[in-house]
Structure formats: C-alpha cells, structure tokens
N, C-alpha and C positions, 0 to 999 in steps of 0.2 A: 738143198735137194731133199734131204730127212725131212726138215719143217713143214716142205710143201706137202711131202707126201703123211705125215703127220696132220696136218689141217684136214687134206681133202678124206684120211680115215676117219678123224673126230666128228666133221661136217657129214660124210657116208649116215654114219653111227646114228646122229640125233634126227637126220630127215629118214632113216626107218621106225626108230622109235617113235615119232613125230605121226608118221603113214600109219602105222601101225593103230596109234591109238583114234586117228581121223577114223578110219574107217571100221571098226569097232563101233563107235558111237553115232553112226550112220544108220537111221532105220532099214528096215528091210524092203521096206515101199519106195524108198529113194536110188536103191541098188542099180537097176536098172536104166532108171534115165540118166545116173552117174557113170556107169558104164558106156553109156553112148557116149559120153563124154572125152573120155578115154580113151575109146577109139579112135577119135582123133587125133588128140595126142600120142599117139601110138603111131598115125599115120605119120608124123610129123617126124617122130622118133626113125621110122623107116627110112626119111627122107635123109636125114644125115649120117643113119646106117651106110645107106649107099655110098655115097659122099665119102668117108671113113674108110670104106670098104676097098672102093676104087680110084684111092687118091693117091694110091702108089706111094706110100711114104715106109716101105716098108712090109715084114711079112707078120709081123705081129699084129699091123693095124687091120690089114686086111682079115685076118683067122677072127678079132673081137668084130670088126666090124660086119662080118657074113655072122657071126654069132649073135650080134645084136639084133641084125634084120630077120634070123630063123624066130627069136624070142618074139619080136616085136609082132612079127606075124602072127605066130601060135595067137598071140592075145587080140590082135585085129580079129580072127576069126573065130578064136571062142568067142570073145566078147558080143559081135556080130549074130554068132548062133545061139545064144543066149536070148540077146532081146529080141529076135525075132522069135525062138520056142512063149517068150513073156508077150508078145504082141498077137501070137494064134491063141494064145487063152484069151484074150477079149474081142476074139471073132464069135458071130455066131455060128451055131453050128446048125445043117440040113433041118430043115425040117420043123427045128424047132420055134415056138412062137415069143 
C-alpha cells in the first residue's frame, strides 16, 4: 500500500514539474488555441467527475469527486471566456474600414 502510494506521489511530482516546464516554453500566440484544447479535456475530466462523484462508493469519493467537477468547471469557463475576449479582438469593429 506505502509503494503504491509512494509511486503514484513520485509520478504526481514529475508530471508537474514536466506541465510546468511544457508550458513555460509555449509562445504566447499558441495560448490560446491550446486552451481550446483543454477545454476539452477538461470536459472529459467532468465527465468522470460525475462518475466518481455519484458512484456511491463512499463519502470521501463523492466530497473529491464534486471537488473535481467545481475545479474542472471553473477552467471549462475561464478557459471558454478567455478565447472568446481572444476571438472579439479580431472582429472588426463599427464603422471602421
């Protein structure tokens, strides 16, 4: 039981550090349509929120699993309101030619 939960902190540990430095090295012109991207997976993430959530397997899973689907949200609709403020900047505007 130790080992498992010993791997799955080591493995946690290296895919932040790993996230961390991906996105760092990401231009800033790319943010965006990566972000759409994410919101998907994000959707996806929701989808087994639920799942977790309302799988009856207890009250621990349920309290992470509404935790995951509050987080996951948040980033669905930032993420969402983001590229959409990135998509009004290359509308034109009234009037102009």
């Amino acid at each position: 039981m130790i080992e498992a939960l010993l791997g799955s902190v080591v493995i946690f540990t290296l895919a932040t550090f790993l996230g961390v430095e991906l996105i760092n090295r990401v231009p800033t012109t790319l943010h965006t349509p990566l972000m759409s991207g994410a919101n998907a997976i994000s959707g996806i993430t929701i989808a087994g929120a639920l799942i977790v959530a309302g799988g009856g397997h207890g009250w621990i899973s349920t309290v992470i699993g509404f935790l995951a689907v509050v987080f996951a949200m948040i980033n669905v609709v930032g993420g969402y309101a983001v590229t959409d403020r990135m998509l009004q900047m290359f509308k034109r505007k009234p009037g102009a030619k």
